[in-house]
Chimera marker file (.cmm) of the C-alpha trace (Angstrom):
<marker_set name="trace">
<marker id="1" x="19.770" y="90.254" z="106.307" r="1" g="1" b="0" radius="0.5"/>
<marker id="2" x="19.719" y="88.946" z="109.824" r="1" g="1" b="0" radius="0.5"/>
<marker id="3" x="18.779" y="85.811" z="108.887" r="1" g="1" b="0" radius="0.5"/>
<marker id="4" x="21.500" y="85.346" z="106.245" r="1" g="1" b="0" radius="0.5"/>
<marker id="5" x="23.878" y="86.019" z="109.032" r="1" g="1" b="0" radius="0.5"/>
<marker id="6" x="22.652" y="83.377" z="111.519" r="1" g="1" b="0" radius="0.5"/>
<marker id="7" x="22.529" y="80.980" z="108.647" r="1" g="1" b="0" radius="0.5"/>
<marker id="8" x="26.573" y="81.817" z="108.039" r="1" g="1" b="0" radius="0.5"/>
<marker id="9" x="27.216" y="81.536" z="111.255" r="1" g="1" b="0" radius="0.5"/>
<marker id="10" x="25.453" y="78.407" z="112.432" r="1" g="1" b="0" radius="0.5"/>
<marker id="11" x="27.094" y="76.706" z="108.894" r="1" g="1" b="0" radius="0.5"/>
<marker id="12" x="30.232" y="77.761" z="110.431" r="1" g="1" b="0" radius="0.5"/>
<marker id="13" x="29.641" y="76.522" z="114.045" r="1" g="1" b="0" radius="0.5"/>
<marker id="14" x="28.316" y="73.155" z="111.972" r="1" g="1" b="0" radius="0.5"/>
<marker id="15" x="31.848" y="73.001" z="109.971" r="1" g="1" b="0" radius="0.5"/>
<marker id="16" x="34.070" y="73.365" z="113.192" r="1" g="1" b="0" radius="0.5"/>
<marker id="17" x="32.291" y="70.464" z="114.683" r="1" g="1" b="0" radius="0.5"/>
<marker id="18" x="32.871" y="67.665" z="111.899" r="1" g="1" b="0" radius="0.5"/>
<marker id="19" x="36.338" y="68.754" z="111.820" r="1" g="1" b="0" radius="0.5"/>
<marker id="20" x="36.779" y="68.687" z="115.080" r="1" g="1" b="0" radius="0.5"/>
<marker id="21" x="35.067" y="65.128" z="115.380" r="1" g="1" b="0" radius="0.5"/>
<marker id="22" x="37.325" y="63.992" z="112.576" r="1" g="1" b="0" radius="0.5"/>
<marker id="23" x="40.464" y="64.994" z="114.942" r="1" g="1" b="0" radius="0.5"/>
<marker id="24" x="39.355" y="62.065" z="117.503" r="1" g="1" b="0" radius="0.5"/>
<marker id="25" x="37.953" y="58.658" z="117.339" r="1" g="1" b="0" radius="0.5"/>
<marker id="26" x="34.644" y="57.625" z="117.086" r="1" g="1" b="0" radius="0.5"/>
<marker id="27" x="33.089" y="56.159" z="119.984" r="1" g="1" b="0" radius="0.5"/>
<marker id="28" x="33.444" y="52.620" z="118.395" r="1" g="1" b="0" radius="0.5"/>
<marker id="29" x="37.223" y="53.071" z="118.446" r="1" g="1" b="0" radius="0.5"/>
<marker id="30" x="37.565" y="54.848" z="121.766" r="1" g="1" b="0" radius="0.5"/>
<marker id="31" x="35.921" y="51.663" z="123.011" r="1" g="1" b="0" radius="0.5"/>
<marker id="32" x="38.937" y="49.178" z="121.733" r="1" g="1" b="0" radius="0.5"/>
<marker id="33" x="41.618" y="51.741" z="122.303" r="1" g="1" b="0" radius="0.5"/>
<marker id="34" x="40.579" y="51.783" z="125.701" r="1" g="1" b="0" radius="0.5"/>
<marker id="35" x="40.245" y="48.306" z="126.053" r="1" g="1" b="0" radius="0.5"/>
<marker id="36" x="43.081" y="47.471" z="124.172" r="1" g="1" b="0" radius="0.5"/>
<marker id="37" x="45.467" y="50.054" z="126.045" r="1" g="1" b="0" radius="0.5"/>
<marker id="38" x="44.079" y="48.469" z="129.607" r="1" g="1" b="0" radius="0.5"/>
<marker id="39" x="44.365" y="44.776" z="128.033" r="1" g="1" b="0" radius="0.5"/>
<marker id="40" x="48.479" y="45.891" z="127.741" r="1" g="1" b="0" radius="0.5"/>
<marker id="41" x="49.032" y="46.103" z="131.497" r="1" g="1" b="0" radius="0.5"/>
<marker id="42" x="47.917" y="42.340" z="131.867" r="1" g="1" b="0" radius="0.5"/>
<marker id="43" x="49.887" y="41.423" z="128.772" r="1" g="1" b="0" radius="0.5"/>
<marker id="44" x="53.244" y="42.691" z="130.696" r="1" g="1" b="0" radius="0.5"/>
<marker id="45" x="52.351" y="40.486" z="133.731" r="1" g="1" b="0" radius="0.5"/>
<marker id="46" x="51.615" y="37.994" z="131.311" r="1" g="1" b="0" radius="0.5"/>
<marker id="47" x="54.971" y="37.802" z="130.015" r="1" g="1" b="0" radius="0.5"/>
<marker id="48" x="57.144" y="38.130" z="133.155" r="1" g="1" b="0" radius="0.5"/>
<marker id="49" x="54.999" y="34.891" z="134.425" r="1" g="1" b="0" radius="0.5"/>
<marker id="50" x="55.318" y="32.994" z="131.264" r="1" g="1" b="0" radius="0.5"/>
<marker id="51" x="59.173" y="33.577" z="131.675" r="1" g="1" b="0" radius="0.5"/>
<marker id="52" x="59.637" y="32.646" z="135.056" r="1" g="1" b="0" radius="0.5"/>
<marker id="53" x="57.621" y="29.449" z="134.223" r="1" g="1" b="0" radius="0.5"/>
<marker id="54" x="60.106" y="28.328" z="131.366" r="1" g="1" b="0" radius="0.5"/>
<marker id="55" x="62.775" y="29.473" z="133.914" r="1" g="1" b="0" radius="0.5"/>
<marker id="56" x="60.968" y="26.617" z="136.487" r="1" g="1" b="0" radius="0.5"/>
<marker id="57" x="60.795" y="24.141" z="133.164" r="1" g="1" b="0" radius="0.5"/>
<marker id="58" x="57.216" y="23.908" z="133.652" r="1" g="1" b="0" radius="0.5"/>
<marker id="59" x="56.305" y="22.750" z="130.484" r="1" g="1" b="0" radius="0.5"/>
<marker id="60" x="58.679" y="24.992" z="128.479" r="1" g="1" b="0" radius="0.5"/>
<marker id="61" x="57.495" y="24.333" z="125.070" r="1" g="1" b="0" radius="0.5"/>
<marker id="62" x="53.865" y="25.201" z="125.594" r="1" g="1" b="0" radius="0.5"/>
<marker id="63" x="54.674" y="28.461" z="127.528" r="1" g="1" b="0" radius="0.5"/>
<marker id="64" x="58.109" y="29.703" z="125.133" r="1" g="1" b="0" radius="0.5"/>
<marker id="65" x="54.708" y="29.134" z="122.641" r="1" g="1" b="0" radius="0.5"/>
<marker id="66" x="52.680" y="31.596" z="125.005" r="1" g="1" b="0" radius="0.5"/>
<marker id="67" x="55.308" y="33.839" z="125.575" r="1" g="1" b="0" radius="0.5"/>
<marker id="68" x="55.841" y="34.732" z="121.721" r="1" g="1" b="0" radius="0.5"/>
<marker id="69" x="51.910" y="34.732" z="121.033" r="1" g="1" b="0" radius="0.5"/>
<marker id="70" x="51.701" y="37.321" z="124.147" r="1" g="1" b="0" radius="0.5"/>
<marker id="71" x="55.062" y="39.302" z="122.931" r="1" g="1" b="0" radius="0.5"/>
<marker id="72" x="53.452" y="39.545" z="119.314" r="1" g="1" b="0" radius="0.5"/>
<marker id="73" x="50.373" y="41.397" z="120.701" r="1" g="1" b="0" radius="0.5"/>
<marker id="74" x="51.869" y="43.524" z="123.491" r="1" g="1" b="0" radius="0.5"/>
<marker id="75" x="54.210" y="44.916" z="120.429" r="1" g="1" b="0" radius="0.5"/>
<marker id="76" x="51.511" y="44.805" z="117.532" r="1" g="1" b="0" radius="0.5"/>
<marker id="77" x="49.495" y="46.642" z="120.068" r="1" g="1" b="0" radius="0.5"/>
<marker id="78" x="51.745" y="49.155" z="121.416" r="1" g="1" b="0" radius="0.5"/>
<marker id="79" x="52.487" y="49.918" z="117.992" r="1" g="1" b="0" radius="0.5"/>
<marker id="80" x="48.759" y="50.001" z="117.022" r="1" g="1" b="0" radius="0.5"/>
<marker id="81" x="48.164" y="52.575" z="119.847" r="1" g="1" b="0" radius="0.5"/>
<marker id="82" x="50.239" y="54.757" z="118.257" r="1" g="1" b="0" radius="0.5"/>
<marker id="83" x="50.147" y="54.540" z="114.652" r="1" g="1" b="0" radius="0.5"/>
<marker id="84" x="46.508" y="52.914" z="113.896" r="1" g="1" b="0" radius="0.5"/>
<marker id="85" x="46.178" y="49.199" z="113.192" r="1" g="1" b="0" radius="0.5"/>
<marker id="86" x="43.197" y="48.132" z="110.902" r="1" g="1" b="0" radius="0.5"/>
<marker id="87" x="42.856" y="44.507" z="112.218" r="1" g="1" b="0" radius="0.5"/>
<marker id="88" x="43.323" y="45.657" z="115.716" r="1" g="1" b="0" radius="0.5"/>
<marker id="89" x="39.850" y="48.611" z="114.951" r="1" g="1" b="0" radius="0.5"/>
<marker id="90" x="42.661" y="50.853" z="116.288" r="1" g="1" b="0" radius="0.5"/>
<marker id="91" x="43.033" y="54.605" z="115.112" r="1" g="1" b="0" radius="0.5"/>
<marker id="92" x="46.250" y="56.578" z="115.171" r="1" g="1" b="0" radius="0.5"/>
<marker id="93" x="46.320" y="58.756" z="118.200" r="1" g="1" b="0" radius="0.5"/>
<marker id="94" x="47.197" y="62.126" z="117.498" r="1" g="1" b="0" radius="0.5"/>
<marker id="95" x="47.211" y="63.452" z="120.922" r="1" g="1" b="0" radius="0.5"/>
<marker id="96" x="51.012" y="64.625" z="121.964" r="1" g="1" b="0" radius="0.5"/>
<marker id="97" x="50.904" y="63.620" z="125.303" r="1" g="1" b="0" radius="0.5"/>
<marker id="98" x="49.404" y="60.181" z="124.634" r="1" g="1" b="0" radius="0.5"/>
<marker id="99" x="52.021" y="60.005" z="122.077" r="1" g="1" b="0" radius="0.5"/>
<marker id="100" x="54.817" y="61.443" z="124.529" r="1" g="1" b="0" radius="0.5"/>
<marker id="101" x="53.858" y="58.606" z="127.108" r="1" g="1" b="0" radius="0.5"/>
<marker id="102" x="53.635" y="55.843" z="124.061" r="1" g="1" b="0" radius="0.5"/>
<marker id="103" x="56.952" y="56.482" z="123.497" r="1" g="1" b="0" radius="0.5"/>
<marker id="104" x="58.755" y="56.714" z="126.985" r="1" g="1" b="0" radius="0.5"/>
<marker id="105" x="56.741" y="53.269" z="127.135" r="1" g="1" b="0" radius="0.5"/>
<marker id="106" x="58.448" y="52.160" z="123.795" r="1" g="1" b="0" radius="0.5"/>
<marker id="107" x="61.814" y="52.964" z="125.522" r="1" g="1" b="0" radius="0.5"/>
<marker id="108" x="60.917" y="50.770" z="128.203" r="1" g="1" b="0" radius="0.5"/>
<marker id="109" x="59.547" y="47.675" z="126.075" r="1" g="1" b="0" radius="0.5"/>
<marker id="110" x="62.426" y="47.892" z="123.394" r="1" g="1" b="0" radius="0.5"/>
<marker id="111" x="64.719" y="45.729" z="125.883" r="1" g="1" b="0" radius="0.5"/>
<marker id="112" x="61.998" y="43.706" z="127.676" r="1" g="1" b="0" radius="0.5"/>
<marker id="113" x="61.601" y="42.974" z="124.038" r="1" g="1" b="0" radius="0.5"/>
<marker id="114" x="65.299" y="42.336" z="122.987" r="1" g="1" b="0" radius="0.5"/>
<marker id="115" x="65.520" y="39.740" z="126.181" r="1" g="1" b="0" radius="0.5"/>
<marker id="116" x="61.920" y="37.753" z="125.372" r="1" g="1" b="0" radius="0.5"/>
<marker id="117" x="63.644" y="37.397" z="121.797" r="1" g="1" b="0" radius="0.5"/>
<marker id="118" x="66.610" y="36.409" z="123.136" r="1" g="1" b="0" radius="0.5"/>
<marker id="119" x="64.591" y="33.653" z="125.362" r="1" g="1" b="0" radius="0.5"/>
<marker id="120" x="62.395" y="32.613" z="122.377" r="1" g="1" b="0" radius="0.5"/>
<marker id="121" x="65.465" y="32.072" z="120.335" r="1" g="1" b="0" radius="0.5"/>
<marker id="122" x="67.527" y="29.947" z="122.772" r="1" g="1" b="0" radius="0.5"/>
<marker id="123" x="64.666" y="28.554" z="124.426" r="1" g="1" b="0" radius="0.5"/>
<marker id="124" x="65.569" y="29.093" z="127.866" r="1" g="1" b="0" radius="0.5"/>
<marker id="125" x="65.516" y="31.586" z="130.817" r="1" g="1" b="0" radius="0.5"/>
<marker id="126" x="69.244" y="33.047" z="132.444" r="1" g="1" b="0" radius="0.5"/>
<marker id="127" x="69.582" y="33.993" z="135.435" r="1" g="1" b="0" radius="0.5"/>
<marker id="128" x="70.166" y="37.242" z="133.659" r="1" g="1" b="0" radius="0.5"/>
<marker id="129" x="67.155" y="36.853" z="132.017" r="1" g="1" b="0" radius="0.5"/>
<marker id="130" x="64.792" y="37.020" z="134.929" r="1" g="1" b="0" radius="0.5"/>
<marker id="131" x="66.805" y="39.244" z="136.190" r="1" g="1" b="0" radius="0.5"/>
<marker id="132" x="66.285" y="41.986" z="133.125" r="1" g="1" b="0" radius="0.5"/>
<marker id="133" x="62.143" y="41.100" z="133.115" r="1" g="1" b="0" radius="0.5"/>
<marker id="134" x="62.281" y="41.617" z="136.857" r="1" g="1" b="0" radius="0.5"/>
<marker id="135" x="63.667" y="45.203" z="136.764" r="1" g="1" b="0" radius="0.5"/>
<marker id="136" x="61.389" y="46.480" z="133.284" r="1" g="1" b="0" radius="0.5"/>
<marker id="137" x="58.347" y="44.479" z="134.647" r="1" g="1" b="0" radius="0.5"/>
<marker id="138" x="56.834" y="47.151" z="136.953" r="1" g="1" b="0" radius="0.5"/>
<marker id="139" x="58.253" y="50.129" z="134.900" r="1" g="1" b="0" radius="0.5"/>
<marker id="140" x="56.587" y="48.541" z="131.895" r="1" g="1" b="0" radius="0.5"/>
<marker id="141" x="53.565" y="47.890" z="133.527" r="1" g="1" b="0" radius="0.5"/>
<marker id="142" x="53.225" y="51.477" z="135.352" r="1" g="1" b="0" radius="0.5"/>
<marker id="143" x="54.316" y="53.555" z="132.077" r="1" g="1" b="0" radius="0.5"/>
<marker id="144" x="51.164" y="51.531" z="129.973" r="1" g="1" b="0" radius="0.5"/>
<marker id="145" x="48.800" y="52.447" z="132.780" r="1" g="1" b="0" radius="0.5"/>
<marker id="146" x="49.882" y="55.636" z="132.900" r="1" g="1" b="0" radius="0.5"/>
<marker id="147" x="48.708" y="55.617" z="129.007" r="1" g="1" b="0" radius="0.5"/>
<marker id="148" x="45.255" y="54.059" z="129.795" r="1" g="1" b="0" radius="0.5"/>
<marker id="149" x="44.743" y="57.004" z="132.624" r="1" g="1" b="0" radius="0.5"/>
<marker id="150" x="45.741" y="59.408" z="129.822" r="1" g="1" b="0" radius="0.5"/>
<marker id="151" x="42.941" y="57.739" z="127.241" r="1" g="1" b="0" radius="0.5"/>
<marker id="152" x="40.380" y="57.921" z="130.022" r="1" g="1" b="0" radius="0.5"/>
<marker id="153" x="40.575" y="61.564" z="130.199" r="1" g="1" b="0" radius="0.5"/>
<link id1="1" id2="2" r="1" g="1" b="0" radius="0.2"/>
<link id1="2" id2="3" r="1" g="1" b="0" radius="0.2"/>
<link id1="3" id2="4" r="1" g="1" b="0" radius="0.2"/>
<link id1="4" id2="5" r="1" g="1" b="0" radius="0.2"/>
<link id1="5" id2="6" r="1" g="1" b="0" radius="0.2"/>
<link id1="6" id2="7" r="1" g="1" b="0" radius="0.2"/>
<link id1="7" id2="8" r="1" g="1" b="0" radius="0.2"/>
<link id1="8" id2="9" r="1" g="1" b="0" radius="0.2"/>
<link id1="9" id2="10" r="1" g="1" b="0" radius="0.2"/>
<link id1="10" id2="11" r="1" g="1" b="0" radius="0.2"/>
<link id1="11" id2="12" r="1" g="1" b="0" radius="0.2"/>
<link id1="12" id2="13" r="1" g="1" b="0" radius="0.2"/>
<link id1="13" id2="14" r="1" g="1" b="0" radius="0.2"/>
<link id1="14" id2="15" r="1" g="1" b="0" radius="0.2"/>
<link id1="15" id2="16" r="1" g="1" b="0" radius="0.2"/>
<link id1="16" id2="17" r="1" g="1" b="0" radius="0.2"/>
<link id1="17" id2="18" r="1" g="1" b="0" radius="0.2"/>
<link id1="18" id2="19" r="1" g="1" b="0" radius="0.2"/>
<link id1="19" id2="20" r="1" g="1" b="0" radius="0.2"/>
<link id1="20" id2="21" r="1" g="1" b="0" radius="0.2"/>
<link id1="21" id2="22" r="1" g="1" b="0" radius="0.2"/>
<link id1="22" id2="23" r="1" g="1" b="0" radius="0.2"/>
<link id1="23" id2="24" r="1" g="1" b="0" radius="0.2"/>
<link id1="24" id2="25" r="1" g="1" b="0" radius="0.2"/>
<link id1="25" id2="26" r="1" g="1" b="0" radius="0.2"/>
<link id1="26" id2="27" r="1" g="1" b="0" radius="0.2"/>
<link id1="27" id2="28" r="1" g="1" b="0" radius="0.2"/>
<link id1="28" id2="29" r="1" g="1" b="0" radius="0.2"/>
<link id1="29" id2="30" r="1" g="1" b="0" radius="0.2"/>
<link id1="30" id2="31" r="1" g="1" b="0" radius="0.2"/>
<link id1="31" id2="32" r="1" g="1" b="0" radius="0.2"/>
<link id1="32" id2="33" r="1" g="1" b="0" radius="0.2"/>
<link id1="33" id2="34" r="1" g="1" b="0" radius="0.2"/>
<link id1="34" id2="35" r="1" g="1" b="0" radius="0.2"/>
<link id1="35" id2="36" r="1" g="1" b="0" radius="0.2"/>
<link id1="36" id2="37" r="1" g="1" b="0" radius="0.2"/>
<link id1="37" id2="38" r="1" g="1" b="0" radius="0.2"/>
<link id1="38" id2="39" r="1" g="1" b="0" radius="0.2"/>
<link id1="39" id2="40" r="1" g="1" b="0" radius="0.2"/>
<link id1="40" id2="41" r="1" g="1" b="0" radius="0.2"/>
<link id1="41" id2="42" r="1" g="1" b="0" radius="0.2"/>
<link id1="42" id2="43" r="1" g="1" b="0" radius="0.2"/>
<link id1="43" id2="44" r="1" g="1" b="0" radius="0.2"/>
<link id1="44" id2="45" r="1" g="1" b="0" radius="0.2"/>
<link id1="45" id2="46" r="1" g="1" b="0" radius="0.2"/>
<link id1="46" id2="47" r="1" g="1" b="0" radius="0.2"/>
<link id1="47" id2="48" r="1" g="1" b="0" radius="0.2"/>
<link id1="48" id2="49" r="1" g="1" b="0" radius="0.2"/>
<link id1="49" id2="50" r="1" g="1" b="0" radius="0.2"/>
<link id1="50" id2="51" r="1" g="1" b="0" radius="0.2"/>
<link id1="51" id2="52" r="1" g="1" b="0" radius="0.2"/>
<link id1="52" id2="53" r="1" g="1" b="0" radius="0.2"/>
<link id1="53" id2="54" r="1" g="1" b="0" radius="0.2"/>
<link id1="54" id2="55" r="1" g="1" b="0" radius="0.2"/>
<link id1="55" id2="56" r="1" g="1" b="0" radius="0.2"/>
<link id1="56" id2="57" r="1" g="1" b="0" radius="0.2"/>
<link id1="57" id2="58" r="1" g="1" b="0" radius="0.2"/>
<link id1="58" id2="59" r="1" g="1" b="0" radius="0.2"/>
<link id1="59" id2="60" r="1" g="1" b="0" radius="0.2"/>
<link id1="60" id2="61" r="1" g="1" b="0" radius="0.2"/>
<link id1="61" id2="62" r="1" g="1" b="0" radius="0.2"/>
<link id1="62" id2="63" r="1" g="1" b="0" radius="0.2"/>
<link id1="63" id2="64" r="1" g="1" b="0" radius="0.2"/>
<link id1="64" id2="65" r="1" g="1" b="0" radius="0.2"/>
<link id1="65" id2="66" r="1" g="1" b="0" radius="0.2"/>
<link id1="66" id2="67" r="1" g="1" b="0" radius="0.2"/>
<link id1="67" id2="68" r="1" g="1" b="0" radius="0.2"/>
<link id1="68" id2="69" r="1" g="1" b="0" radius="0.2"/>
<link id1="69" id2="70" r="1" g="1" b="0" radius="0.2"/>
<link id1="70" id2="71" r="1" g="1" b="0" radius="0.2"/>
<link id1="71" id2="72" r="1" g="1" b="0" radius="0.2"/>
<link id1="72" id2="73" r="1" g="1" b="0" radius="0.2"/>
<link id1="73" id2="74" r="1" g="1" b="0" radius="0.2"/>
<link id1="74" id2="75" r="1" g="1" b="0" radius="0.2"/>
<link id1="75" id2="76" r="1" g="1" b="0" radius="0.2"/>
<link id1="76" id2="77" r="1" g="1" b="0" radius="0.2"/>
<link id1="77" id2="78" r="1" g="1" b="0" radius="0.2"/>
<link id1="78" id2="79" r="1" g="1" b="0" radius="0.2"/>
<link id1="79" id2="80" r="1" g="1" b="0" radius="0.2"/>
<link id1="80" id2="81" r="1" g="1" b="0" radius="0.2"/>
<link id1="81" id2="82" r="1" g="1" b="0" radius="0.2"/>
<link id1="82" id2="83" r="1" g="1" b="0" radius="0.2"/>
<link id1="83" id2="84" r="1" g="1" b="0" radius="0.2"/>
<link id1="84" id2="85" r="1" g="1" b="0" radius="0.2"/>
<link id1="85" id2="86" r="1" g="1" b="0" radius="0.2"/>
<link id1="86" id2="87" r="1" g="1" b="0" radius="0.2"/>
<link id1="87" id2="88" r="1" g="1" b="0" radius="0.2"/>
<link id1="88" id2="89" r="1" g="1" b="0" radius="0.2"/>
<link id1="89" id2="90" r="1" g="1" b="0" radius="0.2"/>
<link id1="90" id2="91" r="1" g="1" b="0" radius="0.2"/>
<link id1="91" id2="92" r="1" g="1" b="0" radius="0.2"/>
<link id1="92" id2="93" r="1" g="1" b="0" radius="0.2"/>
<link id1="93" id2="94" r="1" g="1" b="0" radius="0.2"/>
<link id1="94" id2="95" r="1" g="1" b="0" radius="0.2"/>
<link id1="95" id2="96" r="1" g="1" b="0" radius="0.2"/>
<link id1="96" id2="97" r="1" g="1" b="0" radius="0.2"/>
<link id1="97" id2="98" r="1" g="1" b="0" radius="0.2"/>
<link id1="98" id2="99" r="1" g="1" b="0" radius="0.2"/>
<link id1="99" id2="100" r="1" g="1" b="0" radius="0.2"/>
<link id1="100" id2="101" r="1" g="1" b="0" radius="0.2"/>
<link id1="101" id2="102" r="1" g="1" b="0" radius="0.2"/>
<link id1="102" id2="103" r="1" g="1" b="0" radius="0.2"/>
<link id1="103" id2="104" r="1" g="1" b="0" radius="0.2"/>
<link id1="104" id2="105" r="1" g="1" b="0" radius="0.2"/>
<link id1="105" id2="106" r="1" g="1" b="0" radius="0.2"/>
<link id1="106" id2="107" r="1" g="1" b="0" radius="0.2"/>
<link id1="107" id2="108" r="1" g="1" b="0" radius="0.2"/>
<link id1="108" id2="109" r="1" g="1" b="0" radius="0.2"/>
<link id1="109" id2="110" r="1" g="1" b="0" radius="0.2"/>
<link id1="110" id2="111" r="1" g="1" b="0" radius="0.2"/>
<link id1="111" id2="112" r="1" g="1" b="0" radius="0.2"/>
<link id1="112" id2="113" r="1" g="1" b="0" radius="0.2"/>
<link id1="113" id2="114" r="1" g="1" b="0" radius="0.2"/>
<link id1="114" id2="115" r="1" g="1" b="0" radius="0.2"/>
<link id1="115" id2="116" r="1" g="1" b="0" radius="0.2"/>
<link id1="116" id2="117" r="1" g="1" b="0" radius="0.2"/>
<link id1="117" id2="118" r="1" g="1" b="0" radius="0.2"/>
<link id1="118" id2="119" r="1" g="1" b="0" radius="0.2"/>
<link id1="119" id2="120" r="1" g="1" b="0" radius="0.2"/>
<link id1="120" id2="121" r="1" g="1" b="0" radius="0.2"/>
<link id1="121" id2="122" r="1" g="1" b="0" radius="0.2"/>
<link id1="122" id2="123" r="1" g="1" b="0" radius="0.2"/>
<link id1="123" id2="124" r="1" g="1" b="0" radius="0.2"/>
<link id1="124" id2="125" r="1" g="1" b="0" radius="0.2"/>
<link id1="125" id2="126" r="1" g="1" b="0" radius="0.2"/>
<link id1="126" id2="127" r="1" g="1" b="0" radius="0.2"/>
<link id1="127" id2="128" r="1" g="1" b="0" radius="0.2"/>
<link id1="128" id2="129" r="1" g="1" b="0" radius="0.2"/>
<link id1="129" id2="130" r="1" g="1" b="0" radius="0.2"/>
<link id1="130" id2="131" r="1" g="1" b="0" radius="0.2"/>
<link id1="131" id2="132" r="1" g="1" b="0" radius="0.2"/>
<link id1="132" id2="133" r="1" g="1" b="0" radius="0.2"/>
<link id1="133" id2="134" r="1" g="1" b="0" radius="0.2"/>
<link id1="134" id2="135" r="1" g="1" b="0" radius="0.2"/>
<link id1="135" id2="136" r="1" g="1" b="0" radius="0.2"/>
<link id1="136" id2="137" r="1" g="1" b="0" radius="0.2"/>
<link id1="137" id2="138" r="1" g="1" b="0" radius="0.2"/>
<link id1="138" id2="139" r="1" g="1" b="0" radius="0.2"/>
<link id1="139" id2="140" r="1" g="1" b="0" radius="0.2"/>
<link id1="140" id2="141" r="1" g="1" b="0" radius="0.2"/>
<link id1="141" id2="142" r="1" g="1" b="0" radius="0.2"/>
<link id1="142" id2="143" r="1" g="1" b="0" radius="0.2"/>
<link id1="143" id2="144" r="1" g="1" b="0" radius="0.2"/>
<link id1="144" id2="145" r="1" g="1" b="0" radius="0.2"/>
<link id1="145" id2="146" r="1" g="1" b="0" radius="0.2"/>
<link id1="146" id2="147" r="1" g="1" b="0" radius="0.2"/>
<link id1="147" id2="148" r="1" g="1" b="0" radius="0.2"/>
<link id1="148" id2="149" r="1" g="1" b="0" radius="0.2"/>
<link id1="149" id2="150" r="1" g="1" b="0" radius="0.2"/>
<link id1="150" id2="151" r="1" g="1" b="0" radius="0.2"/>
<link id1="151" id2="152" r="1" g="1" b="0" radius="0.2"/>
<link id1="152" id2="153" r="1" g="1" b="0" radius="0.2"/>
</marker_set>
């Protein structure tokens, strides 16, 4: 009868585990979420330098082409982080405060965003412009570390 018991109990301490490993991601995926997460703070530096170079006019047509293959990722990514992405090996993070801080960094990227569109469509950089990728630059880039610091622990 004592047996039976530790054989219930150990299939019950087995159970908890799978669905507890189920909950997070593999070790595979923590790999590119990690990488992927810390690839984003270069992506936002990235950007703002690819701006201010179209701003110079050095060679604007190669870097407005930069600038939208660099927006495209930051946002597929950001996205990814969040909500899974197949073709990124991204899962969907289901931790709230990973999720809180995805977001506030969302809030922050949504009008960096709007203004890179706005330079990709006229193809050319405002005074305004810079101005507006100045000021969400460093916010942008400190709110997607502070989502990498959150993944390492």
């Amino acid at each position: 009868m004592k047996f039976t018991g530790l054989i219930m109990f150990l299939c019950v301490i087995s159970c908890s585990f799978s669905i507890y490993a189920e909950d997070g991601p593999t070790a595979a995926e923590y790999g590119v979420v990690l990488n992927l997460s810390g690839k984003q703070r270069m992506l936002t530096q990235k950007m703002s330098k690819e701006v201010l170079l179209v701003a110079l006019g050095c060679d604007g047509k190669s870097n407005l082409e930069n600038l939208k293959k660099t927006a495209d990722l930051f946002d597929k990514t950001l996205s990814g982080l969040r909500n899974g992405d197949k073709s990124l090996g991204l899962p969907a993070t289901n931790q709230k405060r990973i999720i809180r801080q995805l977001d506030k960094t969302k809030d922050i990227w949504m009008p960096f965003h709007e203004k890179i569109k706005k330079i990709l469509s006229q193809g050319k950089v405002t005074k305004d412009d810079v101005a507006v990728i100045a000021e969400k630059n460093l916010p942008l880039l400190k709110n997607m570390n502070k989502c990498v610091k959150l993944y390492e622990k």
